[in-house]
Backbone as JSON Lines, residues from 0, in Angstrom:
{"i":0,"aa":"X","n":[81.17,59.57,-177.3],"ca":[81.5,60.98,-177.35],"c":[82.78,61.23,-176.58]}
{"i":1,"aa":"X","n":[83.43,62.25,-176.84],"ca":[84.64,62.75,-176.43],"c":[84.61,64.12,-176.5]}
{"i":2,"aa":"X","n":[85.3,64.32,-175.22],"ca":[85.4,66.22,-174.93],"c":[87.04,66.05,-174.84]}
{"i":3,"aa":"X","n":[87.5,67.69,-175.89],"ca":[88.99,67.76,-175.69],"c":[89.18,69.09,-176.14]}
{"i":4,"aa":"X","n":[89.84,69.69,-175.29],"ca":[90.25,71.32,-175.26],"c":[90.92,71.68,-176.66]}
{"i":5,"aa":"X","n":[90.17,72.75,-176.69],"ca":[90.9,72.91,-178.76],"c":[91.31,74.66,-178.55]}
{"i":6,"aa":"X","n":[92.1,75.07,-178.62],"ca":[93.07,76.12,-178.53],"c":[91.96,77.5,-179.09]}
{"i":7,"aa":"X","n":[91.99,78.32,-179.14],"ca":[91.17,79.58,-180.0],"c":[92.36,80.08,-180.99]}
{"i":8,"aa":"X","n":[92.99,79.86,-180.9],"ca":[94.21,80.0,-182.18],"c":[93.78,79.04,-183.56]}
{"i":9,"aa":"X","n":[93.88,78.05,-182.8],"ca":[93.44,76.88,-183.87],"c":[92.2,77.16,-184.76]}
{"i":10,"aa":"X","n":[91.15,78.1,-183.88],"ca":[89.92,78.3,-184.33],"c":[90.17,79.34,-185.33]}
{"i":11,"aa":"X","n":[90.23,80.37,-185.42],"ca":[90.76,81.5,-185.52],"c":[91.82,81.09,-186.92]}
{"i":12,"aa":"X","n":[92.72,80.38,-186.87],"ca":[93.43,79.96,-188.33],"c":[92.82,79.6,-189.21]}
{"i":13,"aa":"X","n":[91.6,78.42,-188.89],"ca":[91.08,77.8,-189.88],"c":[89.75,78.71,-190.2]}
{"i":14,"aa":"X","n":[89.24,79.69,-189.44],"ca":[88.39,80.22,-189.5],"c":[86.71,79.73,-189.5]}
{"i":15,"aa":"X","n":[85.67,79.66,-189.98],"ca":[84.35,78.7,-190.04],"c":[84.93,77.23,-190.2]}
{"i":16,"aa":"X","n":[85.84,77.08,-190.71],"ca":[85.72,75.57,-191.35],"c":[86.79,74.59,-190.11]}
{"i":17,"aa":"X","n":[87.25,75.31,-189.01],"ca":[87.98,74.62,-188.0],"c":[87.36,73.59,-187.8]}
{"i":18,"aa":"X","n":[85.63,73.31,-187.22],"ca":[84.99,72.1,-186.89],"c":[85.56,70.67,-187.99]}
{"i":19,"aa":"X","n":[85.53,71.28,-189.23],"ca":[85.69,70.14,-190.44],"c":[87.38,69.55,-190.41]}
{"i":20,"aa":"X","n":[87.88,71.05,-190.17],"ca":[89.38,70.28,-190.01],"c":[90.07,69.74,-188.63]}
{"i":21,"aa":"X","n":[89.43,69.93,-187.51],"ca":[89.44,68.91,-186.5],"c":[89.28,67.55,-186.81]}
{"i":22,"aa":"X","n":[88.15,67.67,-187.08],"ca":[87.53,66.25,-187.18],"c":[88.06,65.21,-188.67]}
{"i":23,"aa":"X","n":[88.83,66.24,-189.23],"ca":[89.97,65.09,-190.73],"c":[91.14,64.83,-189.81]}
{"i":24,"aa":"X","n":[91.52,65.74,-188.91],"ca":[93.04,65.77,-187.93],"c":[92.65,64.41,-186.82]}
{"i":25,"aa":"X","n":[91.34,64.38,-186.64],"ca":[91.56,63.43,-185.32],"c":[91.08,62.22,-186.09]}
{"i":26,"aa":"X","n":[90.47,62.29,-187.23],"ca":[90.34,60.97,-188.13],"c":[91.61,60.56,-188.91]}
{"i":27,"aa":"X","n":[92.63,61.34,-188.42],"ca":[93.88,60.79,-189.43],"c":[94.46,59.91,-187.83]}
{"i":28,"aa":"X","n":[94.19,59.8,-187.06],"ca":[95.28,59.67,-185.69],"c":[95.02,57.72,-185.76]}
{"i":29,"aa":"X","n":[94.07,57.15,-186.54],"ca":[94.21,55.5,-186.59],"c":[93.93,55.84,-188.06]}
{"i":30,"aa":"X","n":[95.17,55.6,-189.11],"ca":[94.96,56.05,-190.41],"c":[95.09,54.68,-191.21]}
{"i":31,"aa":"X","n":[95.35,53.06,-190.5],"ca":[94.64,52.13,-190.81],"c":[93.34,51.32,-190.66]}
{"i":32,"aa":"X","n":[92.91,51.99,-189.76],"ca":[91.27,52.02,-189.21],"c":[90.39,52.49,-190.15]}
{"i":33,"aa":"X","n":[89.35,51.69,-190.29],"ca":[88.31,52.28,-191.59],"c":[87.37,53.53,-190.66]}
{"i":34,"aa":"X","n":[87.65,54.05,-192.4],"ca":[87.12,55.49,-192.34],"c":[85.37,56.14,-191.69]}
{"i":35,"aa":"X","n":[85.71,56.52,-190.45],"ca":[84.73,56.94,-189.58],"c":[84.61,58.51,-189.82]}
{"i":36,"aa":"X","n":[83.5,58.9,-189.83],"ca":[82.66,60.25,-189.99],"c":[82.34,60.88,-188.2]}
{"i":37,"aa":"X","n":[83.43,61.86,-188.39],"ca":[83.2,62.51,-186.9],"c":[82.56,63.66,-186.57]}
{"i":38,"aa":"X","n":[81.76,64.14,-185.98],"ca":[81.35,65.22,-186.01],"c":[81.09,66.24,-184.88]}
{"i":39,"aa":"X","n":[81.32,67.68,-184.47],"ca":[81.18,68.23,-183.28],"c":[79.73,68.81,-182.98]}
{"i":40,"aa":"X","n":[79.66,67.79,-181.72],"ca":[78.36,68.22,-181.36],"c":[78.12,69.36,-179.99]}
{"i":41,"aa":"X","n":[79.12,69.37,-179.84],"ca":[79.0,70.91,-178.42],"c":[80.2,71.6,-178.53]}
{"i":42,"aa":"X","n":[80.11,72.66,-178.06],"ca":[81.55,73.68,-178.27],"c":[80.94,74.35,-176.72]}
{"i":43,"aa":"X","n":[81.73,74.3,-175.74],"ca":[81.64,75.46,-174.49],"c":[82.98,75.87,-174.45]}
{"i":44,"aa":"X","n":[82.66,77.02,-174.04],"ca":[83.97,77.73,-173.04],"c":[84.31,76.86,-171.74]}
{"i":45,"aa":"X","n":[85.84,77.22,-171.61],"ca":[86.79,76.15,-170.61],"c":[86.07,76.5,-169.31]}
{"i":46,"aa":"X","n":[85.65,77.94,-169.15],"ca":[85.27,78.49,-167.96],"c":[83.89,77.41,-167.56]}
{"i":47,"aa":"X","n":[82.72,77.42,-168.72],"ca":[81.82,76.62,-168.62],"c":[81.63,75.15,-168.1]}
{"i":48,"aa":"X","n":[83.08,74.61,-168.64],"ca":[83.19,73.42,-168.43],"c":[83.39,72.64,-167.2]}
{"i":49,"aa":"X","n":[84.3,73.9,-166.52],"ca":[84.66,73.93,-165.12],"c":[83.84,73.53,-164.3]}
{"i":50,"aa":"X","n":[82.91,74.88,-164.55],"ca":[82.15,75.04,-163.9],"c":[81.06,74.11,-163.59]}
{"i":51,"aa":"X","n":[80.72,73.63,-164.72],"ca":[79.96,72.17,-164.92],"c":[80.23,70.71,-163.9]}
{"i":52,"aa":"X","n":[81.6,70.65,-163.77],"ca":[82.0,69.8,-163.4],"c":[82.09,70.05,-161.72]}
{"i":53,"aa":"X","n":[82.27,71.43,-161.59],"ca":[82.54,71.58,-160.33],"c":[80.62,71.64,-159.31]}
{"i":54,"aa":"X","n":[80.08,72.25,-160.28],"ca":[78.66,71.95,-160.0],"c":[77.96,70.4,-159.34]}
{"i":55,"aa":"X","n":[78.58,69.98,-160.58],"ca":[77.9,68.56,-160.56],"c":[78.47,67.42,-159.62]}
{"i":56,"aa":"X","n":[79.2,67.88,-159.14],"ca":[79.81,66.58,-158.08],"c":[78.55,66.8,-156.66]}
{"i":57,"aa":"X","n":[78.67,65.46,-156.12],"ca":[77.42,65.66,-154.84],"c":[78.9,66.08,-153.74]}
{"i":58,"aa":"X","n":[77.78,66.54,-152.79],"ca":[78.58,67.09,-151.13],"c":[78.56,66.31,-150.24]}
{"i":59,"aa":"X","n":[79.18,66.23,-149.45],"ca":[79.89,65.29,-148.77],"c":[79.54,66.22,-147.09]}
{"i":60,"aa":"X","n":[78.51,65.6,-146.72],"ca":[78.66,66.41,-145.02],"c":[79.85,66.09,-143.72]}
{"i":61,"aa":"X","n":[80.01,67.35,-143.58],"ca":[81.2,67.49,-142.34],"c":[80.68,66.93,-141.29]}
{"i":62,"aa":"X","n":[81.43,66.46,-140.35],"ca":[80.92,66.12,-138.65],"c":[80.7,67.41,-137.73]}
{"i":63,"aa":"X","n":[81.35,68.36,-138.3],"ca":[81.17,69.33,-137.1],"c":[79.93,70.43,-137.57]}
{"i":64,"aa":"X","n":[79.22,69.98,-138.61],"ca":[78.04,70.92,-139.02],"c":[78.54,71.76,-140.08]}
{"i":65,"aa":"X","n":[79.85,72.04,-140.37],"ca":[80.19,73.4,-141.16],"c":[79.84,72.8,-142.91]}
{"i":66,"aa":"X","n":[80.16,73.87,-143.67],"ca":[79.88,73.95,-144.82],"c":[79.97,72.41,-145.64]}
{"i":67,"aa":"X","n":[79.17,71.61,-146.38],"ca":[79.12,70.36,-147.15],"c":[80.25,70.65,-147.82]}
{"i":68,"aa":"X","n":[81.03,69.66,-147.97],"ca":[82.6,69.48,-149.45],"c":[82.26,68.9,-150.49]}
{"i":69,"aa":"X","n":[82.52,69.49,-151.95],"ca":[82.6,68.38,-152.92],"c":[83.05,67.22,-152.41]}
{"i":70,"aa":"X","n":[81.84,66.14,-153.26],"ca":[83.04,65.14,-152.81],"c":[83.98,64.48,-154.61]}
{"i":71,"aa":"X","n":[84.43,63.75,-153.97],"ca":[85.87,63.98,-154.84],"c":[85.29,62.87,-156.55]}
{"i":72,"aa":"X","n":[84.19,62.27,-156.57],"ca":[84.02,61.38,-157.79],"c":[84.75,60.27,-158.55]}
{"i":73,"aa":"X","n":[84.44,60.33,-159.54],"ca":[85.19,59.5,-160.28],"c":[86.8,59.97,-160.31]}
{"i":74,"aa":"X","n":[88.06,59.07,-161.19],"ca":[89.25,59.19,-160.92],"c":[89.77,60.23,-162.72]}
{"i":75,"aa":"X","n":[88.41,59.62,-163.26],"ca":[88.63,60.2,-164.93],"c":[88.31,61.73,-164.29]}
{"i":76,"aa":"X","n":[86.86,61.82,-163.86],"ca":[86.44,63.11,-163.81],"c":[87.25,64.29,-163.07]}
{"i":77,"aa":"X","n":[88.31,63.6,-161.73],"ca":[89.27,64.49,-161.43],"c":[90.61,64.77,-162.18]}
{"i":78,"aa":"X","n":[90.82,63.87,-163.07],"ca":[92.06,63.98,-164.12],"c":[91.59,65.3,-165.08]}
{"i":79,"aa":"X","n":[90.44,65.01,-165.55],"ca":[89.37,66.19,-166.89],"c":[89.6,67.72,-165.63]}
{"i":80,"aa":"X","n":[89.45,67.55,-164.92],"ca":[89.41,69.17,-164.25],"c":[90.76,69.26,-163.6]}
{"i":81,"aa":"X","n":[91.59,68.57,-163.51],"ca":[92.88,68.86,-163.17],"c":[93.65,69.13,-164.44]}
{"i":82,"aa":"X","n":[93.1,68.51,-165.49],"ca":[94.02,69.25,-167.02],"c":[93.26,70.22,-167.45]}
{"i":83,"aa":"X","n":[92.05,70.38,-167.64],"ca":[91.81,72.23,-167.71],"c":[92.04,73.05,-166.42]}
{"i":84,"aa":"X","n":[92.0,72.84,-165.54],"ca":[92.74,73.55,-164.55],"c":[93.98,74.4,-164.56]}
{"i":85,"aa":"X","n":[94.81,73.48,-165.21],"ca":[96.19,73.74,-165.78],"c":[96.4,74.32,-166.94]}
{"i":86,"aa":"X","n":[95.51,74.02,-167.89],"ca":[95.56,75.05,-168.76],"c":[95.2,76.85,-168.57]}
{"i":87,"aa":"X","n":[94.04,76.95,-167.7],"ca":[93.69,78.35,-166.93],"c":[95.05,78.71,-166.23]}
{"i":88,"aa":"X","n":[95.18,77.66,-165.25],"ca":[97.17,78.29,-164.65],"c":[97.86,78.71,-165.17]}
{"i":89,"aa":"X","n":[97.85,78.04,-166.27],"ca":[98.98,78.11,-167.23],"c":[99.25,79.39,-168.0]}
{"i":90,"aa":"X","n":[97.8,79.74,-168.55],"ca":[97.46,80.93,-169.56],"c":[97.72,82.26,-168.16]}
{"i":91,"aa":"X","n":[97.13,81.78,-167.26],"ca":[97.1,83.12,-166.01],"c":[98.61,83.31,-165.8]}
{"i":92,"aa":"X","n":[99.38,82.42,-165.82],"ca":[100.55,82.54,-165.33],"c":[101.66,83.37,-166.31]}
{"i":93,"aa":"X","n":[101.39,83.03,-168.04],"ca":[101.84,83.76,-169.05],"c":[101.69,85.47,-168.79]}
{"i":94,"aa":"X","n":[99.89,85.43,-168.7],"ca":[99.85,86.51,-168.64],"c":[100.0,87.42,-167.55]}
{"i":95,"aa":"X","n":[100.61,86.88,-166.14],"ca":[100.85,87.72,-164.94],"c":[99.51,88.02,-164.13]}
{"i":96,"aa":"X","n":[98.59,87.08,-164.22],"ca":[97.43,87.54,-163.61],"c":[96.88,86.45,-162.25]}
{"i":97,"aa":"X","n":[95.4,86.54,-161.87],"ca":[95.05,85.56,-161.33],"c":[93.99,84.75,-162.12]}
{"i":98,"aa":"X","n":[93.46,85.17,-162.76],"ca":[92.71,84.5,-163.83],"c":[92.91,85.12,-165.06]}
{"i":99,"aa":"X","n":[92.28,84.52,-166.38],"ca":[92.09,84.74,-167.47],"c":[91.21,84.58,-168.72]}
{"i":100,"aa":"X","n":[91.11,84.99,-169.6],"ca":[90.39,84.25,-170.16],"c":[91.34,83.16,-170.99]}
{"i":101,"aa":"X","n":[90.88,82.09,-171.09],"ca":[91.69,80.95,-171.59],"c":[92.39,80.98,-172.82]}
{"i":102,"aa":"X","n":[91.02,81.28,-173.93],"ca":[91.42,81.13,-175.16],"c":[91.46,79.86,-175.39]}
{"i":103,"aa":"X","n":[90.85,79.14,-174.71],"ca":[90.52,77.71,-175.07],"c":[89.36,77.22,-174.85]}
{"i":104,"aa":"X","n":[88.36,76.17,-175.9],"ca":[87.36,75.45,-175.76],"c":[87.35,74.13,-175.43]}
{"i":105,"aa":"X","n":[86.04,73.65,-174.9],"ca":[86.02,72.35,-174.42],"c":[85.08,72.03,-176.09]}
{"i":106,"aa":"X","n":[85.98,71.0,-177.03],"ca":[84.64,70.64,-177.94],"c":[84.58,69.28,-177.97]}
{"i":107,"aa":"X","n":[83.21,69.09,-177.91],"ca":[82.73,67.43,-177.75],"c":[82.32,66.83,-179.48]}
{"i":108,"aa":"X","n":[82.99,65.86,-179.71],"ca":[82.99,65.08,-180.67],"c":[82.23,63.7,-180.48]}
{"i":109,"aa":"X","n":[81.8,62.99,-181.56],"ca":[81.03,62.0,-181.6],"c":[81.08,61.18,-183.05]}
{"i":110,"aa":"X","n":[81.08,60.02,-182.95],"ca":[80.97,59.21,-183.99],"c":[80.0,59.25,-184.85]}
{"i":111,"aa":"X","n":[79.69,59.79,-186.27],"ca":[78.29,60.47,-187.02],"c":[77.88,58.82,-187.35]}
């Protein structure tokens, strides 16, 4: 499986049938590779995803008693929240704000 941020524009063009034309777009990307059947099996919001990730890391206790820290995980899993990160910056920063809504999904794909 694979999770990769898909725009709400993108969604929105193709209308219902975006899932189908993702998944011909990312089956064209090894177009001498025999033909694999892809299919989306989760769609969250970027906010969700975050949040997920930021949840799920364990805490790390301080010496002086104060509040537990994420601790920092794997090197993939801080790359995945440092590029949606940047996409939220990014969109906040267009629009002059401190947050936003993204306009982008996290959708997870899988080999059918």
């Amino acid at each position: 499986r694979v999770r990769l941020p898909v725009m709400d524009h993108f969604m929105s063009r193709f209308g219902d049938d975006w899932p189908q034309r993702l998944c011909r777009c990312l089956g064209r990307l090894r177009p001498d590779a025999d033909s694999m059947a892809i299919e989306v099996v989760a769609v969250r919001s970027l906010e969700e995803e975050l949040s997920y990730l930021a949840d799920s890391r364990d805490k790390v206790s301080c010496r002086d008693g104060a509040e537990p820290l994420p601790a920092i995980g794997t090197v993939s899993v801080m790359q995945w929240y440092g590029d949606l990160s940047a996409i939220v910056d990014q969109d906040a920063a267009q629009l002059n704000m401190a947050a936003s809504s993204s306009g982008c999904w996290v959708v997870e794909v899988a080999l059918a």
